[in-house]
N, C-alpha and C positions, 0 to 999 in steps of 0.2 A: 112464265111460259104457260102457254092455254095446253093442257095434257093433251098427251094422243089419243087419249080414249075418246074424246071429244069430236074426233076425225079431223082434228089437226096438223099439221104438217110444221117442224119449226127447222131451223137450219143454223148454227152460231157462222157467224162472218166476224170475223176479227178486220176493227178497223184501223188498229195498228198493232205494232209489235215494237215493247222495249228492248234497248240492244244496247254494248256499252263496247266499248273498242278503246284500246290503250295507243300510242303512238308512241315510238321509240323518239327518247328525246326532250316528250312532251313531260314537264311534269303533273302530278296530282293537282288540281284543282285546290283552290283555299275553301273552299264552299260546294254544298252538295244538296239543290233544294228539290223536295221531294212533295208531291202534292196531291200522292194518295196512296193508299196501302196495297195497290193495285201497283202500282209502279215500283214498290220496296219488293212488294214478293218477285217480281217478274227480272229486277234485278239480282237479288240473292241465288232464285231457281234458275241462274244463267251463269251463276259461278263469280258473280261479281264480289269483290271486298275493296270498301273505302278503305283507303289511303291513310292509317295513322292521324297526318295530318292536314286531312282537310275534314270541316267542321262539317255538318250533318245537320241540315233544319228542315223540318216537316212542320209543313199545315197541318193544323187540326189534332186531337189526342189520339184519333184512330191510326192515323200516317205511322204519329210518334210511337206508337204501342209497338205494334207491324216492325220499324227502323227496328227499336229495341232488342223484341222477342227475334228477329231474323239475324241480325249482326249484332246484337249484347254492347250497346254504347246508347247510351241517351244522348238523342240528339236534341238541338236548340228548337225552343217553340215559339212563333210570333204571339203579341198581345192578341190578336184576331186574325181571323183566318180572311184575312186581304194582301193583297198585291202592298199596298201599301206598309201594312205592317210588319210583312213579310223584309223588303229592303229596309226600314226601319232596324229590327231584328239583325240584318246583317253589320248595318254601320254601328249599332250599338257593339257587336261582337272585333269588330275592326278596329273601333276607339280602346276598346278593354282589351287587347292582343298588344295594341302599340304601347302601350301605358305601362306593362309592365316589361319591357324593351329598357 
């Protein structure tokens, strides 16, 4: 932000707002991908808490720290922070869930 002393004017607009809504019925998700630490705090500071069990995967080591330090569970990390290895990431976690089934 350019300071005010500068005879600047700033204003924040928020262009979105994280939100989590349960459904009676519905169960917990098996998966819960998170893709920045921005979106872990604004779930936590809303009273949110994963589900036991559903598995917890954040992009990037900043996501992961943030998931961590906010709910105390390390969550799964993709090889690279892509869309790709991301689903990658999940079906490896799907094949290794069924396996020991």
């Amino acid at each position: 932000m350019i300071p005010e002393r500068l005879g600047s004017r700033c204003r924040r607009i928020s262009l979105y707002e994280t939100v989590y809504e349960t459904i009676p019925g519905v169960p917990a998700p098996d998966f819960l991908l998170l893709g920045s630490a921005g979106a872990v705090n604004a779930l936590a500071d809303s009273g949110f808490i994963p589900a036991e069990r559903t598995t917890p995967i954040c992009i990037g080591p900043v996501c992961a720290d943030a998931f961590e330090r906010r709910f105390g569970r390390v969550p799964l990390r993709p090889a690279q922070i892509t869309t790709r290895s991301m689903v990658e990431r999940v079906l490896e976690e799907i094949t290794r869930s069924e396996s020991r089934r």
